[in-house]
KOLROKE-117471 format. One record per residue (C-alpha): residue in three letters; x, z, y. Coordinates in steps of 0.5 Angstrom, whole numbers, padded with zeros to 4 digits, always signed. Each point is the difference from the previous one (the first is absolute). Last residue first. Layout:
<pts>
ALAXZY/...
</pts>
This chain:
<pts>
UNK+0047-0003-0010/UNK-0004-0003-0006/UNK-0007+0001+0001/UNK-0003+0001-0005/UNK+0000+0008-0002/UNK+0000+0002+0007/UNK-0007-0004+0000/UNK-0003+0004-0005/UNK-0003-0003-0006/UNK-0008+0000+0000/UNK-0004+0005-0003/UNK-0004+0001-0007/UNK+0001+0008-0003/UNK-0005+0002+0006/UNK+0002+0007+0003/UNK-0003+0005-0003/UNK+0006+0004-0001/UNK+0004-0001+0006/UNK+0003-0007+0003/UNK+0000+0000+0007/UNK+0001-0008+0001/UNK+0001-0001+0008/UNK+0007+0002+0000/UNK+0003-0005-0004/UNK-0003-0007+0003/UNK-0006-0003-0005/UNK+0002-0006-0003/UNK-0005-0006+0000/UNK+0005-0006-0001/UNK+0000-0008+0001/UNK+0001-0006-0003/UNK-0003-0005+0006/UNK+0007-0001+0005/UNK+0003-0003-0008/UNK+0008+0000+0002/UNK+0001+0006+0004/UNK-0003+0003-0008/UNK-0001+0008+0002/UNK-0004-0002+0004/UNK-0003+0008+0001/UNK-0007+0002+0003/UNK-0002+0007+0002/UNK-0004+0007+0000/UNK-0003+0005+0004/UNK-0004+0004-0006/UNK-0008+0001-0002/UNK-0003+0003-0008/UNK-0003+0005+0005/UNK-0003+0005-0007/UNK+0006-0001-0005/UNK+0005-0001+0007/UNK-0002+0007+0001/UNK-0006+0002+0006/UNK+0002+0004+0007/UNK-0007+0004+0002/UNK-0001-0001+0007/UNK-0006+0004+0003/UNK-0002-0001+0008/UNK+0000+0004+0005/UNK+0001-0005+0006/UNK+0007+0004+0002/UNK+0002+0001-0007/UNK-0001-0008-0002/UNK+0003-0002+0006/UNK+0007+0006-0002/UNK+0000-0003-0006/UNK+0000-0008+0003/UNK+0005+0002+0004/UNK+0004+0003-0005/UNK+0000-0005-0005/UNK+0003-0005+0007/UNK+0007+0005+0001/UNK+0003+0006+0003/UNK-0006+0004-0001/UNK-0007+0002+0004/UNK+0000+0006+0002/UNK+0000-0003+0008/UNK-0002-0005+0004/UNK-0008-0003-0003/UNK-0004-0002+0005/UNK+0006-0003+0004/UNK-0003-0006+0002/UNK+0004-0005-0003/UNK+0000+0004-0007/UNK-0008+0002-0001/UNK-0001-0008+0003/UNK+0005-0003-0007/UNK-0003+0005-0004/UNK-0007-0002+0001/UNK-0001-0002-0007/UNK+0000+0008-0003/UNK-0004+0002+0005/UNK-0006-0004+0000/UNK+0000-0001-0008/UNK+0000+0006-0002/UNK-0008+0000+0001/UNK+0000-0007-0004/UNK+0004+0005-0006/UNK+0007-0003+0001/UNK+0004-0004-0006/UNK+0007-0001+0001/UNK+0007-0003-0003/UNK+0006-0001+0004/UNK+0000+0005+0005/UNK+0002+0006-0005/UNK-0004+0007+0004/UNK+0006+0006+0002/UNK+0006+0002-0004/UNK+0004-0006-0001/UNK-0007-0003-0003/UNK+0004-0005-0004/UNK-0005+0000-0006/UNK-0005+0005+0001/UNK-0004-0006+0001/UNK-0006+0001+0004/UNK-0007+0003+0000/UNK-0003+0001+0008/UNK-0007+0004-0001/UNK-0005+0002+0004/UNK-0005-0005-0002/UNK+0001+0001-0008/UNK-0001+0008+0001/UNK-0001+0001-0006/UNK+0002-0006-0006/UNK-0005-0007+0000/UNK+0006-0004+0003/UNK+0005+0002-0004/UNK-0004-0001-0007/UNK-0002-0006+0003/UNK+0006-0003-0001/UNK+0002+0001-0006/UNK+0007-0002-0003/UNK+0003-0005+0006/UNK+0003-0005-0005/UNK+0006+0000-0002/UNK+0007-0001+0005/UNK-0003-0001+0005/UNK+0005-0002+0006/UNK-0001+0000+0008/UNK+0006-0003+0003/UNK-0005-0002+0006/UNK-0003+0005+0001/UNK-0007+0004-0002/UNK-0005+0003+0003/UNK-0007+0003-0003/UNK-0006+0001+0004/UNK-0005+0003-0003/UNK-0009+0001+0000/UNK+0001-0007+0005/UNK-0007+0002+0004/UNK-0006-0004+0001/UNK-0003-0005+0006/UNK+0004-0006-0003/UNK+0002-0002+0008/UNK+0000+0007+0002/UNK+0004+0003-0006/UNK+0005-0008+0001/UNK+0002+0004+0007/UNK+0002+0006-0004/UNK+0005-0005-0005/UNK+0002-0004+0007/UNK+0003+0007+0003/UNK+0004+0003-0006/UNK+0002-0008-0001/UNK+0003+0001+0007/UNK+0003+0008-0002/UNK+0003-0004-0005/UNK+0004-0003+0004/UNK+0001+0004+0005/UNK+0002+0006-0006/UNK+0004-0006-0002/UNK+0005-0001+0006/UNK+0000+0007+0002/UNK+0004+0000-0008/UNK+0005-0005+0003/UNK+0002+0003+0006/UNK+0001+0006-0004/UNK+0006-0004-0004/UNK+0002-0004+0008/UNK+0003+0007+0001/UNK-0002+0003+0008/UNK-0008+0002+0002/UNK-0001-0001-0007/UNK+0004+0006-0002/UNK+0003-0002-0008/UNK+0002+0006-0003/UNK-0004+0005+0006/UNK-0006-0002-0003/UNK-0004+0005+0006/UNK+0005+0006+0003/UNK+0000-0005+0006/UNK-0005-0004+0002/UNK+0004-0006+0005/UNK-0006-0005+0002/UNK+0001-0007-0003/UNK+0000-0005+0005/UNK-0005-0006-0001/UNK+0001-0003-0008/UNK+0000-0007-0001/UNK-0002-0002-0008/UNK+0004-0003-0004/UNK+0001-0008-0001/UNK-0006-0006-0001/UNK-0006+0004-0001/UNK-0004-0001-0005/UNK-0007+0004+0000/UNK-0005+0001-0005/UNK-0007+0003-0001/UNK-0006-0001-0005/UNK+0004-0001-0006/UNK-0005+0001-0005/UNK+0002+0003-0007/UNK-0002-0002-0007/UNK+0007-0001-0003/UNK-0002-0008+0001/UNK-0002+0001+0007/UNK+0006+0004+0002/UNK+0005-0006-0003/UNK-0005-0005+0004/UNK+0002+0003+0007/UNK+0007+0003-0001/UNK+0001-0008-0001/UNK-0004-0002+0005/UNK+0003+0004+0005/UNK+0007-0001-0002/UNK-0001-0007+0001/UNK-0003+0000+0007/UNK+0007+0004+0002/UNK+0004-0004-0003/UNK+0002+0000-0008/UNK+0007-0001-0002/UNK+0001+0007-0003/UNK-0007+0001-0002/UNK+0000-0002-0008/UNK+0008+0002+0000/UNK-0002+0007+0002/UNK+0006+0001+0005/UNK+0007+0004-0002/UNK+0004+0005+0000/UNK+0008+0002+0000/UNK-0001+0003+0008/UNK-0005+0005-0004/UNK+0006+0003-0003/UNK+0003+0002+0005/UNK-0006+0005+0003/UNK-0005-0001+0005/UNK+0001-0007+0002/UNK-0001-0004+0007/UNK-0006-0002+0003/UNK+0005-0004+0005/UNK-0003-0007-0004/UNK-0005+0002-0005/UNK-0004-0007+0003/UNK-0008+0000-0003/UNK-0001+0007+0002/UNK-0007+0002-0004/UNK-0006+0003+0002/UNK-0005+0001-0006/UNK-0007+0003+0001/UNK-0003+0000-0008/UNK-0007+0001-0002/UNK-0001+0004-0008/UNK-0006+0001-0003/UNK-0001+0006-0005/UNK-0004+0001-0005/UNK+0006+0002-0005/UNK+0001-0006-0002/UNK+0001-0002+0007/UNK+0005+0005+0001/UNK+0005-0002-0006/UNK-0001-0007+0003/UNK+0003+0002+0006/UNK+0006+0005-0003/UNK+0003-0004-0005/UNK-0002-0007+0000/UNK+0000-0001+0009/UNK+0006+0005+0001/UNK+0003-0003-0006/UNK+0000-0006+0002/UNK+0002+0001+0007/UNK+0007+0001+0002/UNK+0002-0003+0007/UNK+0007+0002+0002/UNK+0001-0007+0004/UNK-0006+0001+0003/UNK+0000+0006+0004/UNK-0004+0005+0000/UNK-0007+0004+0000/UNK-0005+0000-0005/UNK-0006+0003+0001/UNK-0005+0002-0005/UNK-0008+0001+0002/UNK-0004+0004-0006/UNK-0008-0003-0001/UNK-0005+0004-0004/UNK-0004-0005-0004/UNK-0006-0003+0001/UNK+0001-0007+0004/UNK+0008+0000-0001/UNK-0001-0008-0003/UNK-0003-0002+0007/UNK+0006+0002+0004/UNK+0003-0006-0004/UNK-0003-0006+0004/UNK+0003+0002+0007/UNK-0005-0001+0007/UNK-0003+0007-0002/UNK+0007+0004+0001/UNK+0001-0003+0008/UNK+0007-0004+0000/UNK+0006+0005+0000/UNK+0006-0005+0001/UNK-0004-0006+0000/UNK+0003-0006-0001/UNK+0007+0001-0001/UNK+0005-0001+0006/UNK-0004+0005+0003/UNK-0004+0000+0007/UNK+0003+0000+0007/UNK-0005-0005+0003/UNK+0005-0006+0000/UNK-0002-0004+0005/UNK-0001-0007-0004/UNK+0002-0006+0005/UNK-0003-0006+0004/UNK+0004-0004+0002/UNK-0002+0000+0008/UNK+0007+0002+0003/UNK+0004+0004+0006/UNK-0007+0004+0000/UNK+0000+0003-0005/UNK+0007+0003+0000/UNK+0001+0003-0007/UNK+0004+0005-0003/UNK-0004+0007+0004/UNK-0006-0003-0005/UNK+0004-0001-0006/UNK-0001-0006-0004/UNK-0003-0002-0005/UNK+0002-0003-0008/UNK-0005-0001-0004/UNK-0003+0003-0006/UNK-0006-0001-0002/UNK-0007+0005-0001/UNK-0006-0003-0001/UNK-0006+0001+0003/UNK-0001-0006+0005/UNK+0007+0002+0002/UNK+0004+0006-0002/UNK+0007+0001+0003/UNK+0005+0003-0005/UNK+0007+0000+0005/UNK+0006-0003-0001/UNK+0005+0001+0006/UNK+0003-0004+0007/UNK+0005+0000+0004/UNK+0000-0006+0006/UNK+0001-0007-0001/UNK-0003-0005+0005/UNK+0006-0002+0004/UNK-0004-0005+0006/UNK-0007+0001-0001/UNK+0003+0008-0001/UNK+0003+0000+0007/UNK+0008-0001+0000/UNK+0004+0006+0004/UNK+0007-0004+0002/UNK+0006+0005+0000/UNK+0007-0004+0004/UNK+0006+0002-0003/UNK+0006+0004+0004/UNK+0002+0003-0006/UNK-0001+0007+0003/UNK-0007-0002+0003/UNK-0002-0002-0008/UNK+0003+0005-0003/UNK-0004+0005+0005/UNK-0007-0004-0001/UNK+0002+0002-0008/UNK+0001+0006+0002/UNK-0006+0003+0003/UNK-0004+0001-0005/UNK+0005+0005-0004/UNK+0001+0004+0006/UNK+0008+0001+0003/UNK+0000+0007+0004/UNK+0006+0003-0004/UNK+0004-0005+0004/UNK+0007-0001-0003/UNK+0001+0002-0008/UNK-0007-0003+0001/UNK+0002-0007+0001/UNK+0005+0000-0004/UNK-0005+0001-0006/UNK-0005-0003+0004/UNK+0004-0006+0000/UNK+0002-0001-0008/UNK-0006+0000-0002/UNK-0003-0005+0006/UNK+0005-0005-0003/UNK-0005-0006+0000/UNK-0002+0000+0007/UNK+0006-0001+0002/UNK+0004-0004-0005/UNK-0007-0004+0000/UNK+0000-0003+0008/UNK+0005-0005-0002/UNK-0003-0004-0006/UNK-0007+0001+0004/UNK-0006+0005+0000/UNK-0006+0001-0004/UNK-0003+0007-0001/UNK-0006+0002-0004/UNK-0004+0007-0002/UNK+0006+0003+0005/UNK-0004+0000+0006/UNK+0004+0001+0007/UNK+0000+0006+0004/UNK-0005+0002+0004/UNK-0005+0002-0005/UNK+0000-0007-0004/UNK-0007-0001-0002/UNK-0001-0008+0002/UNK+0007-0004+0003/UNK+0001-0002-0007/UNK+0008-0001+0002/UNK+0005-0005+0001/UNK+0008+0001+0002/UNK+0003-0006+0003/UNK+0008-0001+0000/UNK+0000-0006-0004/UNK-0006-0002+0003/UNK+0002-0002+0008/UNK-0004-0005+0001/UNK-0006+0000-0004/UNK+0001-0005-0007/UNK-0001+0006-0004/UNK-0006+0001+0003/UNK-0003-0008-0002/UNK+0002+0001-0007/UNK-0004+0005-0001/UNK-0007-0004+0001/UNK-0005+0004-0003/UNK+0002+0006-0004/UNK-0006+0000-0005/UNK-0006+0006+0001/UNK-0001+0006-0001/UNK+0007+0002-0001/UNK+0002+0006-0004/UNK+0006+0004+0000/UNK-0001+0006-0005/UNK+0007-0001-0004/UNK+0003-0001+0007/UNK+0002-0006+0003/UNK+0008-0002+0003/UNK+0002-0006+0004/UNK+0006-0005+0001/UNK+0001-0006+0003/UNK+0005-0006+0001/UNK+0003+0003-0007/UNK+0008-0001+0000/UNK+0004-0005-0005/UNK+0005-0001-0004/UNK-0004+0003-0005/UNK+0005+0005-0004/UNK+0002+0003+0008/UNK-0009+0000+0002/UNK-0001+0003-0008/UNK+0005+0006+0003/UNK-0004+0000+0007/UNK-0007+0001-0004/UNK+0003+0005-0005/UNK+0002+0005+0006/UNK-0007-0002+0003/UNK-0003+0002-0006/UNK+0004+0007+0001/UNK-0003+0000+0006/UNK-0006+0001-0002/UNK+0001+0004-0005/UNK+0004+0005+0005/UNK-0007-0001+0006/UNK-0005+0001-0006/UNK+0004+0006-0003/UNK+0000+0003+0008/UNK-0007-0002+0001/UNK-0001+0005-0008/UNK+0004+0005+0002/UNK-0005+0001+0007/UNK-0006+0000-0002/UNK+0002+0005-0005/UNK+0003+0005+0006/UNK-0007-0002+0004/UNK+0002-0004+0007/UNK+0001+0001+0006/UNK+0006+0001+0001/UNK+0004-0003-0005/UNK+0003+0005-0006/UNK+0007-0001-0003/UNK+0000-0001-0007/UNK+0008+0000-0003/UNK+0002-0002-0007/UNK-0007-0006+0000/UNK-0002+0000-0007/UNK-0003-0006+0000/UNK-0007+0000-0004/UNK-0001+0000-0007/UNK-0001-0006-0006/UNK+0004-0006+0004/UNK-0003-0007+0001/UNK+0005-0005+0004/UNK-0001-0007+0001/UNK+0004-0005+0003/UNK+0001-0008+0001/UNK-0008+0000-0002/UNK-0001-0008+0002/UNK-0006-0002+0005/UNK-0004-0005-0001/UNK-0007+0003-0001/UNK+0000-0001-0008/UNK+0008+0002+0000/
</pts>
């Protein structure tokens, strides 16, 4: 309304559409594929509206044009009206003549009222169209749209449709970091314009993923004491770390030991899926729930530095991570086979990130000229539900350096997943496991099942892997509940009923469990 403009249609859904049949273009990876098919469907659903209002109005649109959610444009439109006053408009289709590969470029497309029944129903071509021509390609639709209708295409340069896609990256100028939005350099045709631009270099929407270790103030506060690296990997929606901050960070430092932490969190759970039923029913932490990637940043930032540890390293990436071909390994985590089920998938998901973090924390040895004593990983859903009772107790044991201490709380026969702690010499083996599977180092003997992988690295490297009571690793996967719809900030912490392995020794204090919540 400031602008000029009138919102007449707004849409915001939770998760993506579900598309009942998926068909693969040519040429294009499978999630690239269901996500221009989700575009091309939700676009032409807007323009179902469009036509409907056209009806209720009384009246039709003279022009029609669609933007991305990343459309910038670098400079005013200047004189619009004197294009839609060519001869022939009304069946004219305008496009950025900048980074189109042949096709035509989708970032902004402007037509005339009768060029839009084909060029707006794009869905519904390629489904017909491929039952006919198996050949068609994703690129070269639009300019098939637009020979089959009889249209006249136009390519604009950008001093004439200055918009092309943009993103927000930190850029540092005159030593401080700002965010700006920039452009990507296959984005951008310098030549057609002189308005200056940021390319983007590739950078983090934070500003600065893994920034050098001297450059951050809180590094100075682990001076004399033994350091121990915690990687956090997951995703947002998930997140609990107040405990793992109060009841397993603080417990370390009081034992003479600093704790640095390498996160990376997924900020869209989005195609992440569920594990198990009862997960569908959970919740995000509302203190991080509506926070961007920058937010989060700050807010895992400042909590760490309150409870005495120092964020060194942390990522926010927008949705999951994309995995090259997994290779078949038979005999190796037969239950979920990475190479087939989507529930393996997401397993290589975190070893690659993790193994990421792993890579980070032995560059930040160099910078610092030290060694980290241990390196501890951590979910997500990771919950205390007490304080880690003595630390260093475990730290000063035996062969220490060699050792993999682990939960013997959901091990399902091999090393449990959910809670580690290495020996720096453990360390190497235990953090590439995503590398040891994708190369085949370990293919058989290894159980149908991700605990048994990690016995069997900890085996082939040697290395010792006690399992501790819940007394002794007070840690469990756990969960947030609304059990009020009508209050989003009153939440719940339950435990899901197979992670809590109650014995004797168990802590008498725990959380509800979740089945016990949900009602069904």
């Amino acid at each position: 309304a400031d602008a000029g403009a009138c919102l007449l249609c707004m849409e915001v859904s939770e998760t993506p559409m579900v598309l009942s049949q998926m068909p693969k273009i040519p040429g294009v990876v499978e999630q690239a594929s269901a996500h221009l098919l989700r575009t091309w469907l939700v676009r032409e659903r807007l323009w179902n509206a469009t036509t409907a209002f056209e009806k209720l109005l009384g009246k039709t649109y003279s022009f029609l044009m669609w933007v991305r959610d990343d459309s910038h444009w670098v400079a005013p439109w200047a004189n619009p009206g004197k294009l839609f006053k060519q001869r022939g408009s009304e069946k004219t289709v305008w496009s950025v003549g900048c980074g189109e590969g042949g096709g035509i470029h989708d970032s902004i497309v402007m037509f005339g009222r009768e060029a839009a029944p084909g060029v707006l129903t794009l869905f519904t071509q390629y489904m017909a169209a491929r039952s006919n021509n198996g050949n068609v390609d994703a690129e070269g639709l639009l300019v098939l749209a637009v020979s089959r209708h009889r249209l006249k295409g136009q390519k604009m340069s950008l001093k004439d449709l200055p918009c092309v896609p943009g993103e927000l990256e930190y850029v540092k100028k005159a030593g401080v970091s700002k965010l700006t939005v920039c452009v990507r350099e296959e984005h951008w045709c310098s030549g057609q314009t002189t308005v200056p631009v940021t390319v983007c270099s590739g950078g983090s929407p934070l500003p600065a993923v893994c920034p050098d270790p001297h450059s951050v103030p809180c590094v100075n506060a682990s001076a004399g004491r033994a350091l121990v690296a915690v990687l956090l990997v997951g995703v947002k929606r998930r997140l609990l770390l107040n405990s793992t901050l109060a009841h397993a960070v603080a417990p370390m430092w009081e034992d003479g030991y600093a704790s640095h932490l390498y996160v990376s969190m997924v900020n869209d759970a989005r195609g992440i899926g569920n594990w198990m039923k009862v997960r569908s029913h959970g919740v995000a932490d509302p203190a991080v729930a509506h926070l961007d990637a920058e937010g989060l940043y700050l807010n895992v930032r400042d909590r760490a530095a309150a409870a005495g540890a120092c964020l060194l390293c942390m990522e926010v990436t927008r949705h999951k991570e994309l995995l090259p071909k997994v290779p078949p390994n038979p005999g190796v985590m037969g239950q979920y086979p990475p190479d087939k089920t989507d529930t393996g998938k997401r397993v290589l998901r975190v070893w690659l990130t993790r193994e990421r973090l792993w890579n980070a924390t032995v560059a930040n040895e160099q910078l610092l000229g030290t060694n980290y004593s241990f390196i501890m990983w951590v979910r997500d859903d990771s919950h205390w539900v007490r304080p880690w009772p003595r630390p260093g107790r475990l730290f000063e044991s035996a062969q220490a350096d060699i050792t993999v201490w682990s939960s013997n709380c959901g091990a399902e026969g091999g090393i449990s997943d959910k809670v580690a702690i290495l020996g720096r010499q453990a360390a190497p083996g235990m953090l590439t496991l995503y590398t040891q599977f994708m190369t085949l180092a370990i293919h058989e003997k290894a159980g149908g099942n991700s605990e048994g992988f990690l016995r069997a690295a900890a085996i082939m490297h040697r290395l010792r892997n006690p399992a501790l009571s819940l007394s002794q690793l007070p840690c469990v996967p756990a969960m947030l509940l609304q059990l009020d719809r009508r209050n989003a900030s009153n939440v719940t912490l339950c435990v899901p009923k197979q992670y809590w392995c109650a014995s004797g020794d168990s802590p008498k204090a725990h959380p509800p469990l979740c089945e016990q919540l949900v009602v069904p």
